[in-house]
C-alpha positions in Angstrom: 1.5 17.3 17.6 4.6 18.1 19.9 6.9 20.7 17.8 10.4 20.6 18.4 13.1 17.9 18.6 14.4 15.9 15.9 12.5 14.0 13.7 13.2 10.4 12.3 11.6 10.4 9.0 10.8 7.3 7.5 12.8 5.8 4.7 12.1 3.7 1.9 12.8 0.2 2.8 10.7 0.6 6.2 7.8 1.9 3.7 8.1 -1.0 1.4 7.9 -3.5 4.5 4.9 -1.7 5.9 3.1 -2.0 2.4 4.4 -5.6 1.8 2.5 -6.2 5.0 -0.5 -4.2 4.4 -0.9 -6.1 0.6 -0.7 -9.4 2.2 -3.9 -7.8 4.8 -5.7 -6.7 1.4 -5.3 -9.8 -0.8 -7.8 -12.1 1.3 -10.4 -9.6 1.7 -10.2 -8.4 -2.3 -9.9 -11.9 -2.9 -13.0 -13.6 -0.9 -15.7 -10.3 -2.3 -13.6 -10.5 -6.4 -14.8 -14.2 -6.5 -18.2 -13.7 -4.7 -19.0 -10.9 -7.2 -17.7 -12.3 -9.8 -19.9 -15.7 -9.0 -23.1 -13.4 -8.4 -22.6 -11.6 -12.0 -21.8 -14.9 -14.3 -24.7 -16.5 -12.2 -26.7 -13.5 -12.9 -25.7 -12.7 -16.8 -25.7 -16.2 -17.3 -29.5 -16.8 -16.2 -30.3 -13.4 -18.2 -28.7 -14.5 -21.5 -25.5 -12.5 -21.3 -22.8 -13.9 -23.9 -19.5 -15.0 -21.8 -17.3 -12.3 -23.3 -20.1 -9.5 -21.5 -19.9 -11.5 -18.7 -16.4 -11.9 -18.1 -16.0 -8.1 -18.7 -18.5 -6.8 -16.1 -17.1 -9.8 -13.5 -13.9 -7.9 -13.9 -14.9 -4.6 -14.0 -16.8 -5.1 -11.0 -14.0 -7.1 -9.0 -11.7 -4.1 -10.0 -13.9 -1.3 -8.5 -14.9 -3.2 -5.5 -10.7 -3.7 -5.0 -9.9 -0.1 -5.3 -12.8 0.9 -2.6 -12.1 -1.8 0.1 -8.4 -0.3 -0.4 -9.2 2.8 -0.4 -11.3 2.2 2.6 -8.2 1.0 4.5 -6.3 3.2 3.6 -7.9 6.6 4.3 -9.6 5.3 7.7 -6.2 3.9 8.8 -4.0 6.9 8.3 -6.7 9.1 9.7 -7.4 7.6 12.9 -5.4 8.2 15.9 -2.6 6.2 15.3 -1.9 7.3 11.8 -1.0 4.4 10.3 -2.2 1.3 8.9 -1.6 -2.5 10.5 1.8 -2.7 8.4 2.9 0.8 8.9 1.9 -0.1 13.0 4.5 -3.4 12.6 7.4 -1.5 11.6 6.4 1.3 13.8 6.0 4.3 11.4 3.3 7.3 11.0 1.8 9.5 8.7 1.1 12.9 9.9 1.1 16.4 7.9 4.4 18.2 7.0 4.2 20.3 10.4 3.1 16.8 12.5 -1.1 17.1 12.8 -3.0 14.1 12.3 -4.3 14.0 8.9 -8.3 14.5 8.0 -9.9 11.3 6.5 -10.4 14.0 3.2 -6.6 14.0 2.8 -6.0 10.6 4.1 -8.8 9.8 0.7 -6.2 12.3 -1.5 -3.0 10.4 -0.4 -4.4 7.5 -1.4 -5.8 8.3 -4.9 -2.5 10.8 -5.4 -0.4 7.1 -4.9 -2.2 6.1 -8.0 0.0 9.4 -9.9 2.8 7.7 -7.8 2.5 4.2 -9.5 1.8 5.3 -13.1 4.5 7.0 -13.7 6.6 3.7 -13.5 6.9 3.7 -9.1 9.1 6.4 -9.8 6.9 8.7 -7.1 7.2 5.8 -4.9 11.4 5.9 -5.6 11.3 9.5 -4.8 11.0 8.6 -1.1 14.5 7.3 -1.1 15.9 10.3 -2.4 14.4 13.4 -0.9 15.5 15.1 2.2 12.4 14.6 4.1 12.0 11.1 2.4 8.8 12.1 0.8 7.2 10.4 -1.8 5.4 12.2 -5.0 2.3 11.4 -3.2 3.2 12.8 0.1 4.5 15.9 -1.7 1.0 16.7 -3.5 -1.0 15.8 -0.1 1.9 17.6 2.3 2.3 14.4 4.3 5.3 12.4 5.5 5.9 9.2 7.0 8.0 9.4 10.0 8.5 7.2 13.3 5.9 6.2 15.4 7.4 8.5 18.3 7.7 11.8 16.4 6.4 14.7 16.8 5.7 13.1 20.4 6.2 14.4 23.7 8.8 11.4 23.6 10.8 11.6 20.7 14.0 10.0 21.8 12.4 6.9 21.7 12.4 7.6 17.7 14.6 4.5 15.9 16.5 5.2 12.8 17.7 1.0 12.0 15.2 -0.9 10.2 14.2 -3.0 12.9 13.4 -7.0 13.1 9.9 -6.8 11.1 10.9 -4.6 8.5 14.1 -7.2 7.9 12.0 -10.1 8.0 9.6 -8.5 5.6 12.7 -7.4 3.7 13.9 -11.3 3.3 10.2 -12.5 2.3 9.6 -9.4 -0.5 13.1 -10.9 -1.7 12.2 -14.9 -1.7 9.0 -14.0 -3.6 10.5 -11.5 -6.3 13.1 -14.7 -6.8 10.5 -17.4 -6.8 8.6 -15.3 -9.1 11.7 -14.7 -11.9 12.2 -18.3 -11.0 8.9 -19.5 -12.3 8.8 -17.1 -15.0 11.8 -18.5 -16.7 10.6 -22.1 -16.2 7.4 -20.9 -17.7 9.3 -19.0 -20.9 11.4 -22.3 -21.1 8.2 -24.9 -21.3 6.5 -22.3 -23.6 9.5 -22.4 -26.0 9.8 -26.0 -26.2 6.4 -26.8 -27.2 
């Protein structure tokens, strides 16, 4: 890491793009190896005599862990390689690095990851906290001594550090938006068909 200069940390609606982009990576992959597990367990509970309630349990249970591993996997190996920074974090051309700018070790890229978890049960308030702090710092990043900054900090080129949001991030911005009102959309039509039955 190059010390000195100024450094463009990363705010919150370029983090929100990034992970909009990496969930969208994620759902395919969780989705494809849920349903194949969760084929290969009723197939298997059903041929051992396994009531459907047992079934459905373990399918989901199953589906669950293998979600939080291949995430976890994706996580931790992408903010510890070289780059820093996963596929969505790459489009919208942001990092994450330790406080002082070193690359991080795949054992505290593994800690960010489960210390989101403290970030999302606590309402997304830790994820909030990264609008809001000085170094734009989430709760996780706090507890792991991380930040997400631009691509080209801590850089032996850091004016080529960007403060605007840039195309992706608004793009990604405008989709996030459509689907949160398609979403409220359906789910009045929904509370609307349920109440007239």
């Amino acid at each position: 890491a190059v010390q000195g200069g100024e450094v463009v940390y990363a705010g919150f609606w370029k983090r929100f793009a990034a992970y909009l982009i990496d969930y969208f990576i994620l759902l395919i992959p969780s989705w494809i190896i849920g349903m194949v597990l969760g084929v290969g367990i009723g197939l298997g509970m059903g041929a051992a005599g396994g009531g459907d309630t047992a079934t459905g349990v373990a399918a989901q249970l199953v589906s669950g862990l293998a979600g939080l591993a291949i995430s976890m996997v994706y996580y931790a190996w992408f903010h510890a390689s070289a780059g820093g920074a996963t596929p969505g974090k790459m489009a919208v051309g942001i990092k994450v690095v330790r406080g002082n700018g070193e690359r991080l070790t795949l054992g505290r890229s593994i800690g960010r990851y489960f210390a989101t978890i403290l970030s999302s049960i606590i309402l997304c308030i830790g994820y909030l906290m990264a609008a809001f702090t000085d170094r734009k710092q989430a709760l996780h990043d706090m507890v792991c001594d991380t930040v997400v900054v631009d691509r080209w900090a801590f850089t032996d080129q850091p004016h080529l550090q960007r403060r605007e949001l840039g195309t992706v991030t608004v793009v990604m911005l405008v989709i996030g938006g459509l689907i949160l009102v398609g979403g409220v959309i359906i789910s009045i039509i929904a509370v609307g068909v349920i109440a007239n039955m």
